[in-house]
C-alpha positions in Angstrom: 279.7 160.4 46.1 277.1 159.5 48.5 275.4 161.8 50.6 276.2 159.5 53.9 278.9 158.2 55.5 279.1 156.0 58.4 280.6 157.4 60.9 281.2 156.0 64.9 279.0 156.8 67.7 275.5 158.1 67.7 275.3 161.5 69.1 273.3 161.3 72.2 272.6 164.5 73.2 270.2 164.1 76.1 272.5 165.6 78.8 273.2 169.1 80.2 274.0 171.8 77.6 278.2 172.0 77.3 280.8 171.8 74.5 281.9 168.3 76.3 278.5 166.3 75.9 279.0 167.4 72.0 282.4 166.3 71.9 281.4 163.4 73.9 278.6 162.2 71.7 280.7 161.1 69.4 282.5 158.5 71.1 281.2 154.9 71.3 281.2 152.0 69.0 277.8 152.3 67.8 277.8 153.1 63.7 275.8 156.3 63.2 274.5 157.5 60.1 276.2 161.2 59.4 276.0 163.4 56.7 279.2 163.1 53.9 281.9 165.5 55.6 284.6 164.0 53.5 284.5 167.7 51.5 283.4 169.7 55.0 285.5 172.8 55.8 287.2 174.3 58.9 285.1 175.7 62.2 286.5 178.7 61.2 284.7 178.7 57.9 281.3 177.7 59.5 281.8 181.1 62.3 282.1 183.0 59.3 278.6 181.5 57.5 277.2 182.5 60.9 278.5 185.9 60.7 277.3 186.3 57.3 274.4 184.7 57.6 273.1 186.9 61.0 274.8 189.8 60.5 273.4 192.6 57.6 269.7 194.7 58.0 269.1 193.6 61.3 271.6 195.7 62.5 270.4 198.7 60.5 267.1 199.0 62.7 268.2 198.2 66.4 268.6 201.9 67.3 265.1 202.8 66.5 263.8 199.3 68.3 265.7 201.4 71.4 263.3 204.0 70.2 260.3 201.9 70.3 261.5 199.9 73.5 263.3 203.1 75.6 266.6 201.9 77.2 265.4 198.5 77.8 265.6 197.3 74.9 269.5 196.9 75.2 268.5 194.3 77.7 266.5 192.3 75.4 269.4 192.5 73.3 271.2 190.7 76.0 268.4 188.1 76.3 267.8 187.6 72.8 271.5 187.0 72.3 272.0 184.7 74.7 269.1 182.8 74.0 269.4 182.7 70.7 272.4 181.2 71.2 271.0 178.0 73.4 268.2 177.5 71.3 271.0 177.0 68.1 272.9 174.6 70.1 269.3 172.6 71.2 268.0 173.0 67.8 271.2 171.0 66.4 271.6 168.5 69.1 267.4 167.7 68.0 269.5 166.7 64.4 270.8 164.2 66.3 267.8 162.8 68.8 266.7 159.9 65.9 270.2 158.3 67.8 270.6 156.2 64.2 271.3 158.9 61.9 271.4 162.9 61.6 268.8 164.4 60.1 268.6 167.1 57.5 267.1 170.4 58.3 265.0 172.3 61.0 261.6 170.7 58.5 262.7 167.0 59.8 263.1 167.5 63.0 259.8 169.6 63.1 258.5 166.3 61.2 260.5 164.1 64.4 259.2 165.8 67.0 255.5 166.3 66.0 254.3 164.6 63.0 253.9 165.4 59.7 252.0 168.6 60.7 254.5 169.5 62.6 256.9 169.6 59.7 254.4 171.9 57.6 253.7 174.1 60.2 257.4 175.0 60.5 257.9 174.6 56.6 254.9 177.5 56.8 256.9 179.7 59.0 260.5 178.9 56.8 258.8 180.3 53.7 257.8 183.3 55.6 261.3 184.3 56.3 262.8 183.0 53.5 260.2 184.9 51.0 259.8 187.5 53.8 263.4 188.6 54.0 263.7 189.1 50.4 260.6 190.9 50.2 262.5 193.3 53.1 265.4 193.4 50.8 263.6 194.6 47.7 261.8 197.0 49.9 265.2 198.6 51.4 266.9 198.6 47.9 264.4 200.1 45.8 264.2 202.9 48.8 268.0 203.2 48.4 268.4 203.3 45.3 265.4 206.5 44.9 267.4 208.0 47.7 270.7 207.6 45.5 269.3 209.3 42.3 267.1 211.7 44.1 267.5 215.1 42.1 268.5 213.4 38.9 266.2 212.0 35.8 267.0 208.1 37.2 264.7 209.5 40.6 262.0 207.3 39.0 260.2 206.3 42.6 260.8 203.7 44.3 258.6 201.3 43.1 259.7 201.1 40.3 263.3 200.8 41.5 261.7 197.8 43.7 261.1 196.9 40.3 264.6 196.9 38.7 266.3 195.6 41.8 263.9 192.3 41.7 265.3 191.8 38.1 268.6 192.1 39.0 268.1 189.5 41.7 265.9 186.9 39.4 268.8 186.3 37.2 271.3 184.7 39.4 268.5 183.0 40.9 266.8 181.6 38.1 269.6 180.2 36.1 271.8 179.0 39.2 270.4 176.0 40.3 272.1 175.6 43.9 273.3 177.4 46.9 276.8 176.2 46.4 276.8 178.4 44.0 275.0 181.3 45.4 277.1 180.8 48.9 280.2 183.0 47.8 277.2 186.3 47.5 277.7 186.3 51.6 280.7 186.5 52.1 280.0 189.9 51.2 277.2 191.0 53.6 279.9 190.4 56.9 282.5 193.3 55.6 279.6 195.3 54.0 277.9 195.5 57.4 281.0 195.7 59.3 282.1 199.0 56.9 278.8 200.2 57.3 278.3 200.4 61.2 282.1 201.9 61.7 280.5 205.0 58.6 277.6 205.3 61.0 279.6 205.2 64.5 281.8 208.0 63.2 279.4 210.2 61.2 277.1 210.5 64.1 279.7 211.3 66.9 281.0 214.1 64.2 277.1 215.1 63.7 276.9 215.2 67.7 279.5 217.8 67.8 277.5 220.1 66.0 274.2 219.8 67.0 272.3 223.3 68.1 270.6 223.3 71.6 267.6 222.9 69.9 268.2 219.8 68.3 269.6 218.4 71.4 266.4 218.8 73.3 264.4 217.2 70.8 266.5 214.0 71.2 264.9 212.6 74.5 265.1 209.1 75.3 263.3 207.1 77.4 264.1 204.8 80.0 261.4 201.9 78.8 258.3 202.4 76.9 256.4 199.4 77.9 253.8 199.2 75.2 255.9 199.3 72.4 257.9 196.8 74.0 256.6 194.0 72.0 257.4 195.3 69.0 260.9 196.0 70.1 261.2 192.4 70.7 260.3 191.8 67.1 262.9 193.8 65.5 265.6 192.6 67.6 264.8 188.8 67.1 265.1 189.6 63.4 268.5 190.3 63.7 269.3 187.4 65.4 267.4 184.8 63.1 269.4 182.4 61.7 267.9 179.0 63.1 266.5 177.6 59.6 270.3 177.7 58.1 272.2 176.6 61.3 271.9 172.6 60.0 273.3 173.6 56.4 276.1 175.4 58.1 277.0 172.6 61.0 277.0 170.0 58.0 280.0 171.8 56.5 281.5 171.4 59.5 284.3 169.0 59.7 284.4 169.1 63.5 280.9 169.1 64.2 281.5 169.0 68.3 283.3 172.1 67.8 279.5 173.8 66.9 278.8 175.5 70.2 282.0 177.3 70.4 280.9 178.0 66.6 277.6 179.6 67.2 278.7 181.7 70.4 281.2 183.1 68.6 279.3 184.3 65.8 276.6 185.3 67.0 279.2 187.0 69.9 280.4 188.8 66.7 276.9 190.1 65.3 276.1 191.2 68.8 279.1 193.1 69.1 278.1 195.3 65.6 274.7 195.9 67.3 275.7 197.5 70.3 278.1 199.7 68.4 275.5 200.7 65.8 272.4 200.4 68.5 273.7 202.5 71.6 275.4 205.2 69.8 272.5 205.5 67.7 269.9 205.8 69.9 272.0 207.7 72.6 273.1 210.8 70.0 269.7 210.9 68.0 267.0 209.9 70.9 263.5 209.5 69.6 264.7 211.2 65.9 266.7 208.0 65.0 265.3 206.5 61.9 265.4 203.1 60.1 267.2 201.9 58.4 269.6 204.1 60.9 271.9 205.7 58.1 268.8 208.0 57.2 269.8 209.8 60.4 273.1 211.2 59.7 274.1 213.9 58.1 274.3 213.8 54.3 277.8 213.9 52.5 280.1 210.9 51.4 280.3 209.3 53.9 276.0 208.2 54.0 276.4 207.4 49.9 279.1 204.9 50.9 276.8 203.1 53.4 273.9 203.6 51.0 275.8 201.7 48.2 277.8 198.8 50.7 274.1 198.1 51.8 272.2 197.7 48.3 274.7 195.9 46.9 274.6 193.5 50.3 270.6 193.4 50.4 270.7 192.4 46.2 273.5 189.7 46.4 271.8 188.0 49.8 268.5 187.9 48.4 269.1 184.9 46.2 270.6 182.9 49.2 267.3 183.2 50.6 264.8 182.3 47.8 267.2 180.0 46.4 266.8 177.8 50.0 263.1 178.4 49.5 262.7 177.1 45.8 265.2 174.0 46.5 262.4 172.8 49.2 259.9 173.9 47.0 261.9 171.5 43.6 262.2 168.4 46.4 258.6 168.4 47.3 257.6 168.4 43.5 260.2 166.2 42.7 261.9 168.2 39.9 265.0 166.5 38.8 266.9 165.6 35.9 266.2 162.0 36.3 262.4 162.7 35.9 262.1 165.5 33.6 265.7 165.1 31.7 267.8 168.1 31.5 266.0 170.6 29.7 262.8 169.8 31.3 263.8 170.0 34.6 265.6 173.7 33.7 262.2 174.7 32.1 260.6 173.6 35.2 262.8 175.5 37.4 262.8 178.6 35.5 259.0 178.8 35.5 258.7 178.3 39.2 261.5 180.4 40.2 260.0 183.3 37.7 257.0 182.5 39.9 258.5 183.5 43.0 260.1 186.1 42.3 257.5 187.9 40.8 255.1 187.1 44.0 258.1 189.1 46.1 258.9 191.5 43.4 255.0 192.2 44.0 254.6 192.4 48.0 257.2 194.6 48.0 256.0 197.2 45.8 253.1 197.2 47.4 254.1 197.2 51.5 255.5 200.8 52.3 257.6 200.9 55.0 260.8 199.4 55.9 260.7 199.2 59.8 257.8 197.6 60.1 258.2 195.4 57.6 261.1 194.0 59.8 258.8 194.3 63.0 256.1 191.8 61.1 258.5 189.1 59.8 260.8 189.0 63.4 257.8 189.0 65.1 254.9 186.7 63.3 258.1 183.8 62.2 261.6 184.5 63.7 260.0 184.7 67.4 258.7 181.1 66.9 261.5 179.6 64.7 264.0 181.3 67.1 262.8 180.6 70.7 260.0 178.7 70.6 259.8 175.7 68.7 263.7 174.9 69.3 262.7 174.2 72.5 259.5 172.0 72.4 261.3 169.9 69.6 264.5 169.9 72.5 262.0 168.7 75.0 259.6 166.0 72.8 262.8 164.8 71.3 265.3 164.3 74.5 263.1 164.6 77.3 261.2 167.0 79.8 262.0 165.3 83.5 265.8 164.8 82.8 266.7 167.9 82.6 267.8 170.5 85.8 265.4 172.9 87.0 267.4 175.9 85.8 267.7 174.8 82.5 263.5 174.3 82.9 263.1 177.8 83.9 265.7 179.1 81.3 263.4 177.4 78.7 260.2 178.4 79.9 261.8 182.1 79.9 262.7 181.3 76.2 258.9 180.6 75.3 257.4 183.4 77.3 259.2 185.6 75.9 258.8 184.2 72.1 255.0 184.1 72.5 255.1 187.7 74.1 257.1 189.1 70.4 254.7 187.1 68.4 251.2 188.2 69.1 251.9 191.6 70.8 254.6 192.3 68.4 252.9 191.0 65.3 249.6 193.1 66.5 251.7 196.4 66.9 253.6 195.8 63.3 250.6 195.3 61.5 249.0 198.8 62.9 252.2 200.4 62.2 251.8 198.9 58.6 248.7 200.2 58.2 249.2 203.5 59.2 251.9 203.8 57.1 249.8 202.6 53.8 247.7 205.0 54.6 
């Protein structure tokens, strides 16, 4: 089957930002190079890769960002979630800017837009969240699982649980070879995260009820807390980055003009879990709330189950995520069966996949602390990947003059704000890491 088809009208997506100039790019007579959807699935399939995709830790650290950011923060929420939202529709109508044919992934139109450069700065920044997350992953799990045999012989530390939850992950990844086959690991992470922020609504409202005077006083809150607003910003644009898998997901589309009703939906869906799990959160545990925020309830069932949902979700999406890195990492050293034959290219792949997982099975026994671990990856890459370079490839690719002045100002909004997360928020995350090493 090949990997193209021909398919009428060349998207054009130079005009204003609406579900019609999608729809309406694909009318015309001109023959247009798409990607194969002769085997692509429903819209309704693609909301639920974005709701798998988005939605998992990121939700489990919004109430302290409210800690870090005061009140506020659920503002930025607001901002991040709506922009997050335009710059997924920009970044996929830049797929289409070559006006011949679609292009692959967020690398070529990085390549498109600024050069070859261009495409390995923002290959750069990919590996960092798709090693970084990972490395996040193994961090949260080994924690978990210490927590879950604390008081038994299996309490063996957590590093050495880091350890064992690495090896668990290394063997779907280094014998499957594709993420076809490591896709149906997801579908798990959407009802894992759903279950887990309904445990931790309920637990903490029946907590609330019997909190002593004492402990209500020590939960203050804060209105905003402007220098830890930065790294506020970080931790919430974690949770909304998904930019560097939105072209995988709209090329299983078979209605691709449908994809902005797509994306708002699901990311409308993630954002809907964070305000449950970040207002209650912050509002009933003030300036005690910890992350990952099930640490703060009270112990019993209830906090085992969430414990358990959320290992097993962190283990089974950590191949996704190093399995999109390594299949870069096989194209660029052209690893294939034609070149290598079929046991050579297994060999080949085994070796460099055993390679990366132990580099993450390594940075994560040796960086200590969860929340700002999440602060350092959403702020050094997901700020950039999420709100700034969508738009300067939007702008090289379609234009700067032609568009309104709103949408100008909505953009430049986009990239102050991006810039602000990275370097104050990347600054902040790397004291808190430090402070916690020590």
């Amino acid at each position: 089957m090949s990997t193209h088809e021909k398919k009428e009208g060349a998207p054009s997506y130079q005009g204003s930002l609406t579900a019609d100039s999608f729809t309406d790019s694909f009318d015309g007579n001109q023959q247009f190079l798409d990607v194969d959807r002769s085997q692509a699935g429903s819209s309704f399939w693609a909301y639920f890769n974005v709701v798998c995709v988005i939605a998992g830790t990121g939700t489990l650290g919004l109430p302290y960002s409210l800690k870090q950011g005061g009140w506020f923060g659920l503002f930025i929420l607001f901002l991040a979630w709506f922009m997050s939202t335009y710059t997924a529709i920009i970044l996929i109508r830049c797929l289409y800017a070559k006006g011949d044919k679609r292009l692959h992934n967020y690398k070529d139109i990085a390549t498109a837009a600024f050069g070859a450069v261009g495409g390995w700065i923002s290959f750069f920044f990919n590996a960092w969240i798709t090693l970084g997350a990972p490395v996040l992953y193994m961090v949260l799990s080994g924690q978990n699982l210490n927590q879950l045999c604390q008081g038994t012989v299996a309490e063996i530390g957590v590093v050495k649980w880091t350890i064992v939850s690495c090896a668990i992950v290394a063997i779907p990844f280094v014998l499957v070879k594709n993420m076809k086959e490591v896709a149906f690991m997801s579908a798990f992470g959407a009802v894992a995260t759903a279950i887990v922020v309904i445990i931790v609504l309920v637990v903490s409202c029946i907590d609330q009820s019997h909190f002593t005077p004492e402990q209500v006083a020590s939960h203050t809150h804060s209105p905003v807390i402007w220098d830890q607003f930065p790294i506020a910003l970080a931790t919430i644009s974690f949770s909304f980055g998904g930019n560097i898998v939105y072209p995988h997901v709209e090329a299983s589309m078979k209605k691709p003009s449908d994809w902005p009703k797509v994306v708002a939906a699901g990311l409308g869906t993630c954002a809907a879990l964070y305000f449950l799990t970040a207002i209650p959160g912050y509002y009933i545990f003030g300036s005690t709330v910890q992350s990952p925020v099930y640490n703060s309830i009270s112990d019993g069932p209830p906090k085992i189950i969430a414990i358990v949902l959320m290992t097993i979700h962190v283990i089974t999406a950590a191949p996704i995520l190093v399995t999109s890195f390594s299949l870069d990492c096989e194209e660029m050293a052209n690893i294939s069966v034609e070149r290598f034959g079929k046991w050579g290219e297994f060999a080949l792949r085994v070796c460099l996949r055993g390679v990366i997982m132990v580099f993450v099975g390594v940075i994560a026994c040796v960086v200590p602390n969860f929340s700002a671990l999440m602060s350092l990856i959403g702020a050094f890459a997901n700020c950039l990947l999420i709100f700034v370079f969508p738009v300067l490839f939007y702008f090289r690719l379609t234009g700067f003059r032609n568009k309104p002045i709103y949408e100008l100002l909505w953009c430049g909004l986009i990239v102050l704000l991006g810039i602000v997360g990275l370097i104050f928020g990347s600054w902040s995350a790397i004291d808190e890491l430090k402070v916690a090493y020590k």
